[in-house]
PAVEXZA-825689 format. One record per residue: x, y, z of N, C-alpha, C, O in turn; residue in one letter; residue number from 1. Coordinates in nm, 2 decimals. Example, Ala and Ser with C-alpha at 12.3 -4.5 7.8 and 13.67 -1.06 7.14 Angstrom:
PAVEXZA-825689
((1.32,-0.57,0.78),(1.23,-0.45,0.78),(1.32,-0.33,0.78),(1.42,-0.33,0.85),"A",1)
((1.28,-0.22,0.71),(1.37,-0.11,0.71),(1.29,0.00,0.79),(1.34,0.11,0.80),"S",2)
end
This chain:
PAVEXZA-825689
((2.99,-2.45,-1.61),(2.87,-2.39,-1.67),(2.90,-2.24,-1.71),(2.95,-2.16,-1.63),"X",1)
((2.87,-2.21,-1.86),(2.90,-2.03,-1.88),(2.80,-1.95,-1.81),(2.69,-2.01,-1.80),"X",2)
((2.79,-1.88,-1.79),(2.69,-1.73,-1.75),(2.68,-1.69,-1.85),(2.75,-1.68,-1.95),"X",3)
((2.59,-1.66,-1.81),(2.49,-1.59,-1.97),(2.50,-1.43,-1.95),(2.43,-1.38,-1.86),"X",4)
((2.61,-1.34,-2.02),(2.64,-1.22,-2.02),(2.53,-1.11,-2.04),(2.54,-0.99,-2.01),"X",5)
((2.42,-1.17,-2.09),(2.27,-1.07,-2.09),(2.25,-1.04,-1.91),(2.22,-0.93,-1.85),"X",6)
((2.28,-1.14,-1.88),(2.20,-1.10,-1.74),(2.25,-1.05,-1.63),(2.18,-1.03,-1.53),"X",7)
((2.46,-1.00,-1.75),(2.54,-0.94,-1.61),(2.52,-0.81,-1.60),(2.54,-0.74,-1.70),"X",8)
((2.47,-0.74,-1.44),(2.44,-0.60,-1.45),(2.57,-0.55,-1.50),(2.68,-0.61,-1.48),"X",9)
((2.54,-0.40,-1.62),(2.66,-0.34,-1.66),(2.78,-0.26,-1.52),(2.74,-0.22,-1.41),"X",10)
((2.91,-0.27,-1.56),(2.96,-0.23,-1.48),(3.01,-0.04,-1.48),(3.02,0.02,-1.58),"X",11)
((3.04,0.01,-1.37),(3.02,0.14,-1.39),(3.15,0.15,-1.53),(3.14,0.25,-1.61),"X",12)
((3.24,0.07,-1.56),(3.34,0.13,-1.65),(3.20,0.12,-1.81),(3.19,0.20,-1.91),"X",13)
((3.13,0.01,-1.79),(3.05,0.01,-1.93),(2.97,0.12,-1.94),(2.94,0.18,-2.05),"X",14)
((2.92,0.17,-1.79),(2.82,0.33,-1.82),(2.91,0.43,-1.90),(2.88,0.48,-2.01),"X",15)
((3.00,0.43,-1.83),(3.11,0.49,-1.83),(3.13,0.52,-2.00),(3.10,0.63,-2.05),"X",16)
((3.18,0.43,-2.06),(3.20,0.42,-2.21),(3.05,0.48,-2.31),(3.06,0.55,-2.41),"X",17)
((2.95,0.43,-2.27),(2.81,0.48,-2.32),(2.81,0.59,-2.29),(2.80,0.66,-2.39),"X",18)
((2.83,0.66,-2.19),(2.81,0.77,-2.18),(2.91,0.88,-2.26),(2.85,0.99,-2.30),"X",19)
((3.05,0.86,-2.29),(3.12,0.90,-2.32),(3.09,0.90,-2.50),(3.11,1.00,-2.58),"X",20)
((3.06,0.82,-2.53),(3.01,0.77,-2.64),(2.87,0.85,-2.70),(2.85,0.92,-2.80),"X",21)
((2.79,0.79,-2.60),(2.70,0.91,-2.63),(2.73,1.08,-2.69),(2.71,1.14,-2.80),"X",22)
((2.79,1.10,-2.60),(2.82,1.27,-2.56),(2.96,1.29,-2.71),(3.00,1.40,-2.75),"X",23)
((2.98,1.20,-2.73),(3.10,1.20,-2.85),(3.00,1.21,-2.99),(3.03,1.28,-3.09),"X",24)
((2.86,1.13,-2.96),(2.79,1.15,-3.11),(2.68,1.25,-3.06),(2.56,1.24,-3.09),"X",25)
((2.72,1.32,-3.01),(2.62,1.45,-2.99),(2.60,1.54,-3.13),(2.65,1.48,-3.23),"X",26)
((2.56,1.63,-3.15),(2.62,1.72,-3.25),(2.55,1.83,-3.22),(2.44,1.88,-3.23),"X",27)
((2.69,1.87,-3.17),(2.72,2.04,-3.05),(2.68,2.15,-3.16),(2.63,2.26,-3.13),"X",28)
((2.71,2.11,-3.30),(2.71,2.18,-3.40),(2.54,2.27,-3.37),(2.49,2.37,-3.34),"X",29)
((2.51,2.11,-3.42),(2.34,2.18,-3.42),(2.27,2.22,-3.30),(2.17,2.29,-3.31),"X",30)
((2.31,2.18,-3.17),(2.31,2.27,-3.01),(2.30,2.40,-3.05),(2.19,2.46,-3.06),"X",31)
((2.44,2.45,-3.07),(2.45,2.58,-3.07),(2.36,2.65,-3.14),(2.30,2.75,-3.10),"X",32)
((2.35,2.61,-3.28),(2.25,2.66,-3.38),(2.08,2.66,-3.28),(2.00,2.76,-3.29),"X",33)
((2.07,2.57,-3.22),(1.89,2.59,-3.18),(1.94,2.68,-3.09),(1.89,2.79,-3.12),"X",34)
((2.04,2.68,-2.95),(2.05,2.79,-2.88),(2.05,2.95,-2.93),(1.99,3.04,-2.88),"X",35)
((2.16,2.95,-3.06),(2.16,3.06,-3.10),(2.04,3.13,-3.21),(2.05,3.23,-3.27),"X",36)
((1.93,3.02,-3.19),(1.84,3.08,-3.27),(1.75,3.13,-3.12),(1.73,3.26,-3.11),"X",37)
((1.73,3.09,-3.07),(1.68,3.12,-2.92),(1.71,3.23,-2.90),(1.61,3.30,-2.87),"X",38)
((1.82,3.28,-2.91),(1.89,3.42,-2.87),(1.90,3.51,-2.96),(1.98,3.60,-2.93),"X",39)
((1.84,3.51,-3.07),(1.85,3.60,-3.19),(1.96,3.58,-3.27),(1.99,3.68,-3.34),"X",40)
((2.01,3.51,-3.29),(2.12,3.50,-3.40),(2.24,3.48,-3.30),(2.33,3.40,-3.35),"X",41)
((2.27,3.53,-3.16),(2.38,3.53,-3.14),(2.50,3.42,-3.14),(2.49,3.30,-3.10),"X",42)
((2.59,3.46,-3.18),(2.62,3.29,-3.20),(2.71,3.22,-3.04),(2.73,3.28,-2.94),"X",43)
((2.73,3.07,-3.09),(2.74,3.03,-2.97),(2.84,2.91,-2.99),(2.87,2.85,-3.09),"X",44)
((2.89,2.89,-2.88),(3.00,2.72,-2.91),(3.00,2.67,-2.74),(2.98,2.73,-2.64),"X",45)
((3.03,2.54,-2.78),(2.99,2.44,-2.67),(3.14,2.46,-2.59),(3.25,2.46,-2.63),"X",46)
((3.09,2.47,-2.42),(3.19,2.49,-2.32),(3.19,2.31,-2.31),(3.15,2.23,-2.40),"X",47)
((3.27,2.29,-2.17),(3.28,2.20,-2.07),(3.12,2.12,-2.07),(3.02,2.16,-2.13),"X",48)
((3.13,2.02,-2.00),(3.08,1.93,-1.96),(3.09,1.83,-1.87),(3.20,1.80,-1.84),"X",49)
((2.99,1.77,-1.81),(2.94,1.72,-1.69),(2.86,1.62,-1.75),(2.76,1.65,-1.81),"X",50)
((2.90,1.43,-1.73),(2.85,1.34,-1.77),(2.83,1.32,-1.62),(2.92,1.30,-1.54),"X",51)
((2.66,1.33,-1.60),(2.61,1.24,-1.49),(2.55,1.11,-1.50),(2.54,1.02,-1.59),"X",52)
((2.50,1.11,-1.37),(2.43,0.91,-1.38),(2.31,0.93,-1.50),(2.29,0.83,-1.57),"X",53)
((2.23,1.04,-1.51),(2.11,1.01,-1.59),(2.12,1.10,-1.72),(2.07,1.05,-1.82),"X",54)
((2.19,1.27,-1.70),(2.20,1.35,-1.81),(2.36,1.34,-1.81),(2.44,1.28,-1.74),"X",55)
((2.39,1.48,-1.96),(2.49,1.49,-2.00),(2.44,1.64,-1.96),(2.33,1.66,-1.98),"X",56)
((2.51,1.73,-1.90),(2.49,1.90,-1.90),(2.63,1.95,-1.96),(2.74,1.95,-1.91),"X",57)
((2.58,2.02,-2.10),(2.68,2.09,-2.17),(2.65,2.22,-2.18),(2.55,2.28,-2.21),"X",58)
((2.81,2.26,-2.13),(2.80,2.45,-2.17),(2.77,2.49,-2.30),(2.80,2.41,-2.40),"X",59)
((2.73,2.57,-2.31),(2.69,2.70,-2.39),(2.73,2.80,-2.42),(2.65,2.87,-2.35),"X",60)
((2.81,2.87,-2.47),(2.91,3.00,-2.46),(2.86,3.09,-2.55),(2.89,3.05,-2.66),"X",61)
((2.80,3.20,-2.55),(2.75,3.26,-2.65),(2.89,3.41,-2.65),(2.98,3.43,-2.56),"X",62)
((2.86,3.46,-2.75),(2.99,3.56,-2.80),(2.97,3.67,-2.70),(3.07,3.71,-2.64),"X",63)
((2.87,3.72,-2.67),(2.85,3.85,-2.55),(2.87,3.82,-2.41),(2.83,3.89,-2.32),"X",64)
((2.93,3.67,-2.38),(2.97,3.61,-2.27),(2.83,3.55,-2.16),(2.86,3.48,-2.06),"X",65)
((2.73,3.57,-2.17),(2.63,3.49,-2.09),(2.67,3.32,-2.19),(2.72,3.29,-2.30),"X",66)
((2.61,3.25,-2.05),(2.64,3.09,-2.03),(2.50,3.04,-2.05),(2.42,3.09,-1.97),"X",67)
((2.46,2.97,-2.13),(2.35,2.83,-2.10),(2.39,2.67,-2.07),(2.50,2.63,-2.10),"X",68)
((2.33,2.61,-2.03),(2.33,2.48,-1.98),(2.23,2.41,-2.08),(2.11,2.45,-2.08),"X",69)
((2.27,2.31,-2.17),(2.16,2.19,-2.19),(2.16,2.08,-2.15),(2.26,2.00,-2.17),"X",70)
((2.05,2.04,-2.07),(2.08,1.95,-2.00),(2.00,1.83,-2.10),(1.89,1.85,-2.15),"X",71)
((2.10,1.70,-2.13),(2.04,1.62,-2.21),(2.04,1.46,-2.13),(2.13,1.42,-2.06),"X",72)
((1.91,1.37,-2.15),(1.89,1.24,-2.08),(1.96,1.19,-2.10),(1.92,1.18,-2.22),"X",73)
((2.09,1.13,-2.10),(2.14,0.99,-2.14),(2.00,0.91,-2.14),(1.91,0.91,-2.06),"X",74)
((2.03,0.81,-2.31),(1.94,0.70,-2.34),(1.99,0.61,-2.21),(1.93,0.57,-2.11),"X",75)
((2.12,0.59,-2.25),(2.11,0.48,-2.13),(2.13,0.41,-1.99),(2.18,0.31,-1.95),"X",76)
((2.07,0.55,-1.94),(2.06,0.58,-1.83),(1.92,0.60,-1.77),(1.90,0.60,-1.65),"X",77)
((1.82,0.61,-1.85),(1.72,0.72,-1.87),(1.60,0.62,-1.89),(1.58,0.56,-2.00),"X",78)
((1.52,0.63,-1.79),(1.36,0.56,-1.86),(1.29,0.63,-1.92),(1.30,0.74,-1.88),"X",79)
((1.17,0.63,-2.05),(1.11,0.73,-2.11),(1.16,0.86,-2.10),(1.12,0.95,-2.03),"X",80)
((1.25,0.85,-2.20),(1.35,1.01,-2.20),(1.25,1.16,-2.25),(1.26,1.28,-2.22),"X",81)
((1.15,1.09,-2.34),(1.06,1.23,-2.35),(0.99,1.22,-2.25),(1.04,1.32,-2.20),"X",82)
((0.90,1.18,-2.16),(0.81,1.21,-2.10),(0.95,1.26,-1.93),(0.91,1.29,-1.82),"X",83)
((1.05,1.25,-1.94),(1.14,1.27,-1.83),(1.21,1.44,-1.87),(1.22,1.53,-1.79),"X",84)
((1.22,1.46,-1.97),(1.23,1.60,-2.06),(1.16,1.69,-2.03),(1.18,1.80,-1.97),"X",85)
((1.02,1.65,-2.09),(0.88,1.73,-2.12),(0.90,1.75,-1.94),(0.96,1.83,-1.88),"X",86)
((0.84,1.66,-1.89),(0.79,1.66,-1.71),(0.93,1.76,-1.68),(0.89,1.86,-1.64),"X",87)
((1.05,1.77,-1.67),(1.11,1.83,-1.52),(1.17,1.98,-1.64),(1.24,2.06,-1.58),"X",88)
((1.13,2.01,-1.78),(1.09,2.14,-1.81),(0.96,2.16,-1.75),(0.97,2.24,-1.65),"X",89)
((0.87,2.13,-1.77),(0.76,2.19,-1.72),(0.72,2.20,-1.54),(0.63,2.26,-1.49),"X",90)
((0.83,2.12,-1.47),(0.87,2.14,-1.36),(0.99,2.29,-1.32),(0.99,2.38,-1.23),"X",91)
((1.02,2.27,-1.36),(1.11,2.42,-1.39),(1.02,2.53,-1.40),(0.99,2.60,-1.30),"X",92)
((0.97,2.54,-1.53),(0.87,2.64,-1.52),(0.76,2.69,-1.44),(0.74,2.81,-1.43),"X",93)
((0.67,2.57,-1.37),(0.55,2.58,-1.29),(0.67,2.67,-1.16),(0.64,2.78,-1.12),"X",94)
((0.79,2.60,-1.10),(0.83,2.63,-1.00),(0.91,2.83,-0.99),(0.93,2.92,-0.91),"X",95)
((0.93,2.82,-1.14),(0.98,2.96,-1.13),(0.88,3.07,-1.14),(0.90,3.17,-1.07),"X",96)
((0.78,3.05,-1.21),(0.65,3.10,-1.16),(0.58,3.15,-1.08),(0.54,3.26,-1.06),"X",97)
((0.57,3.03,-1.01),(0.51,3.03,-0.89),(0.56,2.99,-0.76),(0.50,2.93,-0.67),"X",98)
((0.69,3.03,-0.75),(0.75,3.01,-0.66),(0.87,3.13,-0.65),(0.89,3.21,-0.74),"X",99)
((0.93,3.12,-0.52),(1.08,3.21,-0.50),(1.19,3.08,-0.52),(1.31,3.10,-0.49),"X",100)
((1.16,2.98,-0.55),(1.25,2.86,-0.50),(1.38,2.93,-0.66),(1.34,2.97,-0.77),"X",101)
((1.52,2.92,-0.61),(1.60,2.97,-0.74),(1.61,2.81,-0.81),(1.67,2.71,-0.78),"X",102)
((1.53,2.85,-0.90),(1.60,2.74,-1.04),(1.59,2.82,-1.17),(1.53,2.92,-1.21),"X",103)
((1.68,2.75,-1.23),(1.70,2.81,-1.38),(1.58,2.87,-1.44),(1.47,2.85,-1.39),"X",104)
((1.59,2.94,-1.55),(1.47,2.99,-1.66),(1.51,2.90,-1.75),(1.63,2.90,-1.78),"X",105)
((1.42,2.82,-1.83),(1.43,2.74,-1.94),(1.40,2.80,-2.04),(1.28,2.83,-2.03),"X",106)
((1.45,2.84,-2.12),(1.48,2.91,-2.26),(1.44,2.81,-2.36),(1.42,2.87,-2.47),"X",107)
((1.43,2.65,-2.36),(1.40,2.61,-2.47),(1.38,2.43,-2.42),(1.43,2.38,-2.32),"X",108)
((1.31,2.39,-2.52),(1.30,2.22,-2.53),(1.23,2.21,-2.57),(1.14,2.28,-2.61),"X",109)
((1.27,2.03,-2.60),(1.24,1.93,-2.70),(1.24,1.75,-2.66),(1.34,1.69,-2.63),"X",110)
((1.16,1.71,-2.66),(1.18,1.57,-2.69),(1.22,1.52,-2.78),(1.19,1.59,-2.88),"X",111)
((1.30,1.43,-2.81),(1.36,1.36,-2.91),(1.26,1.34,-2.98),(1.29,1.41,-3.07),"X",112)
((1.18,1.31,-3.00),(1.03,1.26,-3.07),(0.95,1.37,-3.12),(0.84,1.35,-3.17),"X",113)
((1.04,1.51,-3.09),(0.96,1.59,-3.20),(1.03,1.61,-3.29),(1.15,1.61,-3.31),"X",114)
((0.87,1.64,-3.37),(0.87,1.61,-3.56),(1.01,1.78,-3.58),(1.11,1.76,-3.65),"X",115)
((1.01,1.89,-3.53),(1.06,1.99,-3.53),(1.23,2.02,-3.46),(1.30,2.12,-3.47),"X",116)
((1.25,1.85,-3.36),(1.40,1.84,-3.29),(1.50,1.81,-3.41),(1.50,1.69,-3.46),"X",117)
((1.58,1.92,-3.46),(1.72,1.87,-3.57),(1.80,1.85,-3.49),(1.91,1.85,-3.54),"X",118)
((1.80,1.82,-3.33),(1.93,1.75,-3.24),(1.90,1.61,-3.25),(1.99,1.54,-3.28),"X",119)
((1.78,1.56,-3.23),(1.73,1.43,-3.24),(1.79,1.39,-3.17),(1.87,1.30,-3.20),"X",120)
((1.79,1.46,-3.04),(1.81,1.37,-2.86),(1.71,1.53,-2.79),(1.69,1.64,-2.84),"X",121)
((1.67,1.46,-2.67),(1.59,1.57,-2.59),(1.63,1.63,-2.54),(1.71,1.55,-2.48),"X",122)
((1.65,1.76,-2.49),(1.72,1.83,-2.46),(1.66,1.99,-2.36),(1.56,2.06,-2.39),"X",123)
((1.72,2.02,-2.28),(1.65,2.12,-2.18),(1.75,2.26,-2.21),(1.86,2.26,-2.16),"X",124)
((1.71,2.35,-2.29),(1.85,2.50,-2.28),(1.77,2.60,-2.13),(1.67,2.66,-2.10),"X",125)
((1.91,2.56,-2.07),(1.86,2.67,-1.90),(1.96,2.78,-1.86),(2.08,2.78,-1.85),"X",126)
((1.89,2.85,-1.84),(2.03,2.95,-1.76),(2.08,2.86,-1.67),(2.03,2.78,-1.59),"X",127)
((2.24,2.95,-1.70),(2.35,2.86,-1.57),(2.29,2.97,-1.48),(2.26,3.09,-1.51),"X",128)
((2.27,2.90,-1.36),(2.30,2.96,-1.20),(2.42,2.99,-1.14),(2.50,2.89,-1.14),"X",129)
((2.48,3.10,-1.08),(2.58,3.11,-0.99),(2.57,2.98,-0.89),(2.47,2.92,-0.85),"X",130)
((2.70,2.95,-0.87),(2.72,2.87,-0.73),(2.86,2.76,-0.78),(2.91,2.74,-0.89),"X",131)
((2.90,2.71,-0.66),(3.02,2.60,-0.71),(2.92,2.51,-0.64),(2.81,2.51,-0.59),"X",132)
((3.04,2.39,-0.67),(3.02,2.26,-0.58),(3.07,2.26,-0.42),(3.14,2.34,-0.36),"X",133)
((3.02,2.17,-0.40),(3.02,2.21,-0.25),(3.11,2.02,-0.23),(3.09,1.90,-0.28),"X",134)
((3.20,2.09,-0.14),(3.28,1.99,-0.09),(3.23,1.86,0.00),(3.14,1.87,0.07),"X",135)
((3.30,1.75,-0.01),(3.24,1.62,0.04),(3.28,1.62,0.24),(3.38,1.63,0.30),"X",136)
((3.17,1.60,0.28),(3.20,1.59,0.42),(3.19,1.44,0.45),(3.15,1.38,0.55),"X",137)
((3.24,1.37,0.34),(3.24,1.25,0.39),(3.39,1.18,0.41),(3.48,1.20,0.33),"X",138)
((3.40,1.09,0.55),(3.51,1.13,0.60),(3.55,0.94,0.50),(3.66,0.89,0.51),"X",139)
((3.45,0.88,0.42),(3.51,0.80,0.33),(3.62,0.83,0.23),(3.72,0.76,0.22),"X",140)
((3.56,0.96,0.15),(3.60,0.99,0.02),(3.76,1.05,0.08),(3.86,1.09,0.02),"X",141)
((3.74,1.05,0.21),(3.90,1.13,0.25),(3.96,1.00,0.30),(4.06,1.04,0.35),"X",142)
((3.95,0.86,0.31),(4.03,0.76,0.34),(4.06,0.75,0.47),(4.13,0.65,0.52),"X",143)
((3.99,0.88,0.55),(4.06,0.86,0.72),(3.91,0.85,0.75),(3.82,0.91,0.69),"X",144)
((3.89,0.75,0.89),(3.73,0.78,0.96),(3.75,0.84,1.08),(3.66,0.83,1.16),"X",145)
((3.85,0.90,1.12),(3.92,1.04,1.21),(3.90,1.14,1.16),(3.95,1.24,1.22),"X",146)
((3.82,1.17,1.00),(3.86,1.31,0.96),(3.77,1.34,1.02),(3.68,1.27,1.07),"X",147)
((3.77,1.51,1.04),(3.66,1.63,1.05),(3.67,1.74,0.94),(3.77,1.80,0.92),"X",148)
((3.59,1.75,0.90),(3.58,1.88,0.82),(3.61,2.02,0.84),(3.59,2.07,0.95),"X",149)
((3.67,2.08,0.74),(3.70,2.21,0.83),(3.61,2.31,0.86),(3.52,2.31,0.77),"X",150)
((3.60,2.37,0.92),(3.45,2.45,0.99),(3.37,2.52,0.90),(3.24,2.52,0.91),"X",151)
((3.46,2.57,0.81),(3.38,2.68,0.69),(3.32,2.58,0.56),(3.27,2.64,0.46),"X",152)
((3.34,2.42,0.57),(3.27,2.28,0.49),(3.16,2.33,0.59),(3.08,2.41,0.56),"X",153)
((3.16,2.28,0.72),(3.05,2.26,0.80),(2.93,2.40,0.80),(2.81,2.41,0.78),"X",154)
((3.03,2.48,0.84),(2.95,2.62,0.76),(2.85,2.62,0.66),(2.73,2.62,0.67),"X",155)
((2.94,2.62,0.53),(2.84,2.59,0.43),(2.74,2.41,0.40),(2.64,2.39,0.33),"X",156)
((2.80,2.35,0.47),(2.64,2.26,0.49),(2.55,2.29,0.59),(2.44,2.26,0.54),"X",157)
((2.55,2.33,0.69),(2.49,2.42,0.79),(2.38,2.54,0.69),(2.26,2.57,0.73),"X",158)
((2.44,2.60,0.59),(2.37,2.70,0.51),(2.31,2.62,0.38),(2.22,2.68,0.32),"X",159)
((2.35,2.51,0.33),(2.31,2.44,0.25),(2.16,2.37,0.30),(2.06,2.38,0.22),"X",160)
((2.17,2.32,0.40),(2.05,2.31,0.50),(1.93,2.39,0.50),(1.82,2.37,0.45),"X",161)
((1.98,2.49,0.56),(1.89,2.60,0.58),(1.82,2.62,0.49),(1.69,2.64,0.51),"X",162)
((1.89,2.64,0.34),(1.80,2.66,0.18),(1.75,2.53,0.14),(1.69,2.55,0.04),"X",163)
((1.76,2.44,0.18),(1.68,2.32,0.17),(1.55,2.34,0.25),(1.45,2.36,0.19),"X",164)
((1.56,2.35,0.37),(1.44,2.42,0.46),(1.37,2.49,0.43),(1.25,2.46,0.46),"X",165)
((1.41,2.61,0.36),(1.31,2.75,0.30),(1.26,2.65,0.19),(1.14,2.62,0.19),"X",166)
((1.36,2.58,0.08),(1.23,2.55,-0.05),(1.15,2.46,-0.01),(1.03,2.47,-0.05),"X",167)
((1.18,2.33,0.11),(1.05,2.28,0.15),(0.93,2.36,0.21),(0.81,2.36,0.17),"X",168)
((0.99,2.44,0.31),(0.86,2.52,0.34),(0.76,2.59,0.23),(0.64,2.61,0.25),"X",169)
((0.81,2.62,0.13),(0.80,2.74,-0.01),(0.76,2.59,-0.06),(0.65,2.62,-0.11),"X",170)
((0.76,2.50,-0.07),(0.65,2.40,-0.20),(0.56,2.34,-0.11),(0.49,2.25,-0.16),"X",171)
((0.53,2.37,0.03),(0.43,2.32,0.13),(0.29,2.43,0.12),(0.17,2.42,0.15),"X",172)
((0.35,2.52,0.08),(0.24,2.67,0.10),(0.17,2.65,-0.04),(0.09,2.73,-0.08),"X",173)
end
């Protein structure tokens, strides 16, 4: 009996390719143009990039050296990509506001479905934040279940914590 390939969940190599795919028919061209109209003319060209499970986040390089981030839904990854756009800019906003919690300033957006989007995908322009990635304390991704982390990993999850703690308290009040 065949299986019916509609009903095989995709596999991470197929996200994989969509996503790449995606981010290949972007057009960084016109990115930069709405960013750099945002900024007064300054001009701008697209850094590195970061394909996650649900967005694409592409740099922003403007000529006087500040950085922006647009963070864009992957379609297909993504349920109702405007109303997921619209909601966590306007989540951004309410929280910088009205809050100490550090998240970006959103500088700009769009739903794909506006009459006024010439990217025609939705799109969030945010200030980059300082900070790196923070290393895996999982003693999986290290292949040994003997590992330990070295103190200054534990350190900074220990302090990673902590600022977890303050913004719960800070969206409780």
């Amino acid at each position: 009996m065949a299986s019916d390939s509609s009903s095989t969940p995709p596999t991470s190599e197929d996200c994989d390719a969509e996503a790449h795919e995606f981010l290949r028919q972007l057009n960084l061209d016109s990115l930069c143009k709405i960013a750099s109209a945002k900024r007064h003319g300054v001009p701008c060209t697209p850094g590195g990039n970061i394909i996650g499970e649900h967005n694409v986040v592409q740099e922003l390089a403007f000529k006087d050296g500040t950085v922006w981030l647009a963070r864009i839904p992957r379609p297909d990854a993504c349920f109702q990509l405007d109303e997921s756009t619209l909601s966590y800019a306007a989540v951004l906003r309410y929280l910088k506001k009205h809050t100490d919690i550090p998240v970006p300033t959103v500088f700009g957006y769009a739903a794909a479905s506006d009459p006024g989007n010439t990217l025609g995908v939705g799109y969030i322009l945010m200030e980059k934040l300082p900070g790196r990635k923070m290393p895996s304390l999982d003693s999986d991704e290290h292949g040994d279940q003997d590992y330990t982390p070295p103190p200054k990993h534990v350190h900074w999850a220990r302090k990673v914590h902590q600022q977890l703690t303050d913004i719960t308290i800070d969206l409780g009040q």
